[in-house]
N, C-alpha and C positions, 0 to 999 in steps of 0.2 A: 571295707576300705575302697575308696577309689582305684578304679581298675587300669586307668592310662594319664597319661598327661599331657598339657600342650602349653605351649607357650607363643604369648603373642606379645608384641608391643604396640602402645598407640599412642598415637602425637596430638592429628589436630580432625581424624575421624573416631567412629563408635561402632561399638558393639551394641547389638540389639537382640533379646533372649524374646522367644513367646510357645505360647504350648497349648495345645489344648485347642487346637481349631474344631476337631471331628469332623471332618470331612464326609461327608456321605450321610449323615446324621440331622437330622430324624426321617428326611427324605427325601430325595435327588432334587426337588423345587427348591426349600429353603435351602440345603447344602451350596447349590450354584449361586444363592444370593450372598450366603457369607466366602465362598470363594472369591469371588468378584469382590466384596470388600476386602480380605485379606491381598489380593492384588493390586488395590489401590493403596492400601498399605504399604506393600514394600515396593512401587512407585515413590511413595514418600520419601522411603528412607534410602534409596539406593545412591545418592549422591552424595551421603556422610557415613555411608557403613562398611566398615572396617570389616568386620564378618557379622553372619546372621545365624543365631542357634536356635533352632525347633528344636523344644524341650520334649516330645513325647505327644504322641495323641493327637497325631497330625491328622489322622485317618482314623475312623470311628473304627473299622476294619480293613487289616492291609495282610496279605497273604501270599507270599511266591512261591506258586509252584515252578518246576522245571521250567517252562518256555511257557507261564502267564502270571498272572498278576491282575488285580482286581482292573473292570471295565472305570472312565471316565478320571474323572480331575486334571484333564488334558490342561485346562485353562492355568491354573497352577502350577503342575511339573513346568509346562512354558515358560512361565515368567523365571520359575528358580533357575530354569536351563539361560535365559536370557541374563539372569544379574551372575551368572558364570560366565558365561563371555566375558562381564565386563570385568572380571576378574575379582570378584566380592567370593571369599570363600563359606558353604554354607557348612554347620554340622549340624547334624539329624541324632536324635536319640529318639528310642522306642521306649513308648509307655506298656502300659496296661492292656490296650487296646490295639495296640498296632504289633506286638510283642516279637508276631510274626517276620516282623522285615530281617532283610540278611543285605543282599546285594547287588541288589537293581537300581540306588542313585550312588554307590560307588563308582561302579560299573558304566553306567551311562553318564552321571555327570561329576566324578569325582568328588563325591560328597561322603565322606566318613559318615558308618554308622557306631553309634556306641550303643549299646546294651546294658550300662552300670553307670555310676556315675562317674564322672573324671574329675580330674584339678585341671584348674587354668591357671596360668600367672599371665599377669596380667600386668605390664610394668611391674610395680613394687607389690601388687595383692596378690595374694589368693585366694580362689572361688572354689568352689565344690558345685559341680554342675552336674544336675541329674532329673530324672522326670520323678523320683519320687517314690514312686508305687514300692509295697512293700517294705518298706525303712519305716524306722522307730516302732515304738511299745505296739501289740495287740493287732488284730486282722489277720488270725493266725489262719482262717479258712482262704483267705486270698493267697497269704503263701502259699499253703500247700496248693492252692489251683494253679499258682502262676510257676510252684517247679514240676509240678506235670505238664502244665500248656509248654514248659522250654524244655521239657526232657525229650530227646532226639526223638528215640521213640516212637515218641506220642507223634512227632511231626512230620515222621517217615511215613505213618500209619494215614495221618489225617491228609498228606498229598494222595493217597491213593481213593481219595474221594474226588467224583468228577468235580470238576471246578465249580458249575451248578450248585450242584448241591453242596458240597463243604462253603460256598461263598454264603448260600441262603444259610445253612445252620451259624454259622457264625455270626450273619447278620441277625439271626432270630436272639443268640443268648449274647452279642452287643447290647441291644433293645432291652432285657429284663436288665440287665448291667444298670443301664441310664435310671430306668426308674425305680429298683431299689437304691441307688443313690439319692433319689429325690425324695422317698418314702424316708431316708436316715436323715434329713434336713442337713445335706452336705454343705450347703453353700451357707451355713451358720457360724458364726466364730467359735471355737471351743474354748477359749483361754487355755489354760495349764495344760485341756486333754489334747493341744494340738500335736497329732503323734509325731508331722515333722520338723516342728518347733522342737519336740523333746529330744529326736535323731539331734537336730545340730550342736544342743545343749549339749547329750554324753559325745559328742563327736568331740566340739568344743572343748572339752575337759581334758582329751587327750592329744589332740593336734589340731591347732592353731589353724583357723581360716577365718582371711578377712570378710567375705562373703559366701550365705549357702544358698543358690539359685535352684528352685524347683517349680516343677507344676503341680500337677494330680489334685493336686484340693480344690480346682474352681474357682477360688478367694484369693483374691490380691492382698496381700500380707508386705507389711516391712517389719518385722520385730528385731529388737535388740538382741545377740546372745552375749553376755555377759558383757563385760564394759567398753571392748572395742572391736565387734564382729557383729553381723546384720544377717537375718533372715529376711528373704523377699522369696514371696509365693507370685510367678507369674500371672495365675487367677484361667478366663477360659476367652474363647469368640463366640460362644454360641446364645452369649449376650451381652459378654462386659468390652469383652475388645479391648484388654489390657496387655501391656507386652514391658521389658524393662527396655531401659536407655544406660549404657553404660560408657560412660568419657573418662579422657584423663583424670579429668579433677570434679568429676558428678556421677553418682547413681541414682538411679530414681524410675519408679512405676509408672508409666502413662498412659493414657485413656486413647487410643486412635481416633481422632474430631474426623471428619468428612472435609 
């Protein structure tokens, strides 16, 4: 079940959800070119956006030790510290891949992290907002990696690797991560077997949500869950450059045009 809640209202601006940039992925040259596009991006949107949710997997790998934190994406932290000023509030949730984050854009720009998914209301809806990973049927080897990667522990342990080196091993099993995904034909529709089509569905059965807003599949998704609640899969940047738009009286998927 969702682990917090927030509530907002909205008149005559928008919310806008996206996920899945990978920052730093596949390697510092292409990573700076989709930075710089995701920052022309929220250029676009900063004059009608109500708040901004990074659904997970903002950073291909994101790791805080004590007094560091992974080198570069200065260009980006920039601009979200810039539409802070202007008083646009962002929240951040952590995927798969970034799992590690704790408290470095609370801290520096008062940006809520969440870790699970929450509710929003939203005027009169409500959403279930989450990055996804690990929900619904099956990927039982992912669970178990992803509650040992967040078991204390493990993270106690793994700070005690110099930043070097725990930065390169993490970026090495990021890297096998991307391309057994590509080897499973992720970016495929499943029908029926979409495992978080199915999450919303038994979610659905037992409590009521107007919309279930996720990433983690790569694939921009709007499905039905039963006769009046919608799944939408944010999809990814690292080639579709999809994000939602959400207003008073419209939801919808969109493409970022240049």
């Amino acid at each position: 079940m969702p682990s917090a809640s927030l509530h907002l209202t909205l008149q005559d601006k928008k919310l806008y959800f996206a996920s899945d940039f990978h920052l730093g992925a596949p390697n510092s040259q292409e990573s700076k070119i989709r930075e710089q596009k995701i920052i022309r991006w929220m250029d676009q949107i900063q004059d009608d956006a109500a708040a901004v949710f990074l659904v997970g997997d903002i950073f291909d790998f994101w790791f805080e030790y004590g007094e560091v934190i992974p080198k570069g994406f200065i260009p980006f932290i920039s601009k979200v510290h810039q539409l802070r000023e202007k008083g646009i509030p962002f929240y951040f949730f952590t995927g798969n891949h970034d799992l590690w984050m704790k408290d470095y854009f609370t801290q520096e720009l008062s940006i809520p992290v969440y870790h699970e998914p929450i509710e929003v209301r939203v005027n009169d809806k409500l959403l279930q907002v989450g990055h996804g990973d690990g929900l619904g049927p099956g990927d039982y080897s992912y669970k178990r990696l992803k509650k040992l990667f967040t078991n204390p522990l493990a993270k106690w342990l793994f700070r005690w690797f110099h930043p070097d080196l725990g930065i390169k091993l993490a970026k090495a099993w990021s890297g096998s991560s991307r391309i057994s995904n590509l080897e499973k034909n992720e970016s495929h529709f499943l029908g029926e077997d979409e495992w978080l089509w199915q999450y919303c569905k038994e979610t659905e059965a037992v409590s009521h949500h107007d919309y279930y807003i996720f990433g983690h599949r790569h694939l921009p998704l709007e499905l039905k869950v039963g006769s009046d609640s919608t799944y939408f899969n944010l999809g990814e940047w690292v080639s579709q450059y999809t994000y939602l738009e959400f207003s008073a009286d419209s939801v919808s998927l969109k493409k970022f045009e240049e």
